[in-house]
C-alpha positions, 0 to 999 in steps of 0.5 A: 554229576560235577554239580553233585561233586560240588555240594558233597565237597561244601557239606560237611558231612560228605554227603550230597545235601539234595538229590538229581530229583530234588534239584530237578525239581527245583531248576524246573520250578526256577525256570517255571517262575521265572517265565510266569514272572516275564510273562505277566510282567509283558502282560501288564505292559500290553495292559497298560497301553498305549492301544488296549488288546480286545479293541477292533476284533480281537479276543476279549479273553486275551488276559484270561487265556494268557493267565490260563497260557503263563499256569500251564508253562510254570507247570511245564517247565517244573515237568520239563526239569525233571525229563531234562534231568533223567535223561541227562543223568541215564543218558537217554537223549530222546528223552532231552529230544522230548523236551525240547521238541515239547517246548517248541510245540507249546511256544508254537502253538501261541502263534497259530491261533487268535481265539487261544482254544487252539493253543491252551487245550494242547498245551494242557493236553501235553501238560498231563502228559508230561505230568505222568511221565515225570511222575512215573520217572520219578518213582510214582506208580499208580496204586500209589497215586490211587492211594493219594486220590482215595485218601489211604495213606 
C-alpha cells in the first residue's frame, strides 16, 4: 500500500499508474528472470569445466533438464508474485504460506533426485497449479479461458 502511495504521489495526475496485479505481475516476472539469469549463468560455468558433467555415470540430460528446471521457475516465480501479492494485499497468510512452502518444494526436489524425472514432472505438475490458482486470483474464470482456447473473442 505505501508502494502505491508513492507512485500516486510522483504521478501527475493522482492516480496510481499501475495496478496490485500489474506489479504483482512484474516483481514475479523480475525475480523469474533474474533466477533463469543465475541459473544459466551456473550452468555455462559447470559447462565450461574444468571436469564435464555427464562423465562417470552421470545423467547425459543434465543441460537439457536444468534448461527444462531454469523454464519452470521463470514461470513459477511470475506465479508466485501474483499469490505473494493477493495474500499480502487481503491479508490471507496461508496463501504467503503457500508460496513459500511451494518454493521449498521445487528447490527441494532438485537434491532428491539424480535422473531429474523425480524433480521436473512435480515441479511442472505444481506448476499448472500455481497457473490456475494465479489465473482464477486474478479475475479468470473458465468460459473465459474456454473462449481463449476456441478462439471466440
Amino acid at each position: 500500500r505505501k508502494a502505491i502511495e508513492g507512485l500516486v504521489a510522483l504521478s501527475e495526475d493522482g492516480c496510481s499508474p499501475i495496478s496490485i496485479q500489474q506489479m504483482a505481475y512484474v516483481a514475479g516476472v523480475g525475480f523469474g528472470l533474474m533466477s533463469g539469469a543465475f541459473s544459466m549463468i551456473n550452468l555455462l560455468a559447470d559447462a565450461l569445466g574444468p571436469g564435464t558433467v555427464g562423465i562417470h555415470g552421470d545423467s547425459q540430460l543434465y543441460f537439457l533438464t536444468s534448461a527444462f528446471m531454469t523454464m519452470v521457475l521463470i514461470f513459477l516465480h511470475t506465479f508466485w508474485g501474483i499469490l505473494f501479492f493477493h495474500g499480502c494485499e487481503h491479508r490471507r497468510w496461508w496463501e504467503i504460506a503457500a508460496v513459500v512452502i511451494m518454493h521449498l518444494t521445487v528447490s527441494g526436489s532438485s537434491f532428491c533426485n539424480p535422473l531429474y524425472v523425480g524433480s521436473l514432472v512435480p515441479s511442472y505438475l505444481l506448476m499448472a497449479a500455481a497457473a490456475a490458482w494465479a489465473y482464477v486470483l486474478s479475475g479468470g474464470s473458465a468460459q473465459n479461458l474456454r473462449r481463449f482456447l476456441l478462439c471466440k473473442c
